[in-house]
Structure formats: structure tokens, C-alpha cells
N, C-alpha and C positions, 0 to 999 in steps of 0.2 A: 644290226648284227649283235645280240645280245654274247659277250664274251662267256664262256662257262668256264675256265681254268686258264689259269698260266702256270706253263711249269716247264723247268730245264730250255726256256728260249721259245718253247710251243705257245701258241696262241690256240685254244678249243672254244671253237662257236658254232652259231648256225644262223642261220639267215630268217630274218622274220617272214619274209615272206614263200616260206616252202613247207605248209602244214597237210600239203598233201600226199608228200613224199614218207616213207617209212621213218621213223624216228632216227638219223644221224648228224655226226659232229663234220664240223672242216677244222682243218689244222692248217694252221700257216708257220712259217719260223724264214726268214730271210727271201724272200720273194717264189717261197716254195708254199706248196697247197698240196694237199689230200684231204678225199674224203671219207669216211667210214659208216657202213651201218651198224647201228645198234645191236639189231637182234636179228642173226647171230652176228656178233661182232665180226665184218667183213669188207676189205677192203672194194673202193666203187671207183674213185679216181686220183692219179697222183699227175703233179705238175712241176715234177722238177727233184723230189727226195729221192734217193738210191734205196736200191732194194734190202739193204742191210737197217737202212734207217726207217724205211715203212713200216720193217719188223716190228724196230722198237717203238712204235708211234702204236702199231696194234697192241702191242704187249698193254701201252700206257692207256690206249683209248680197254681194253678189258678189264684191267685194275681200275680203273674211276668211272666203269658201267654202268653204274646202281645212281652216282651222282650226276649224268648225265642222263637217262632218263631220266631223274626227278628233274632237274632244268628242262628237259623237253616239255616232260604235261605239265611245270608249273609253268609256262608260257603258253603254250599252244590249249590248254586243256584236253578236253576230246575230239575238238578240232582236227590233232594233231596224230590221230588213231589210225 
């Protein structure tokens, strides 16, 4: 589960083995998970954050877009398309 960012208590990763699914992150932060995709930044599944706080989890997962796909193809390469 290569980690991509920590930031504000977030943990951002993705699971090595899911290069067939559309390019997205998970987020964990205290026994809480969601996931998001990439393009178009869009929520897929939450496991415990409030609806006020998945906001700002979207907000955070569209501001560091650009450095989370480059961590997707520098891992997955085209694999990961």
C-alpha cells in the first residue's frame, strides 16, 4: 500500500494491487476510509467520515490531483490506464 501524502492526520494511498480499476486514492485518518477517483475527482466509498468531512477530503484529494496521478503511473505505469 504504497502511502502518497500525509497531511492534516489523512493518510493518501492506494493498494498495489488494484491496476485495474480507474486511477484513485483511499484516505484513512482514525479507523475511517474513503475512496475517491481521480478523473473526475469523485467520491466511490466512505466508511465512517461525516458528510461535512468527505467535503474536505474532496477539496484536499482536487488540490494534490496532479501529484496523485503522477504517483499512480509512477507505480502502475500503463498498467494502470
Amino acid at each position: 500500500m504504497p502511502t502518497i501524502l500525509r497531511f492534516q492526520g489523512y493518510r493518501f494511498y492506494f493498494y498495489s494491487h488494484e491496476p485495474n480499476e480507474p486511477p484513485h486514492v483511499h484516505v484513512d485518518r482514525s479507523g475511517m476510509s474513503a475512496k475517491f477517483w481521480l478523473e473526475p475527482v469523485a467520491f466511490a466509498r466512505n466508511r465512517g467520515f461525516s458528510p461535512r468531512e468527505l467535503r474536505e477530503i474532496e477539496r484536499l484529494v482536487t488540490e494534490h490531483q496532479e501529484h496523485f496521478w503522477e504517483a499512480w503511473y509512477e507505480f502502475f505505469g500503463d498498467s494502470g490506464r
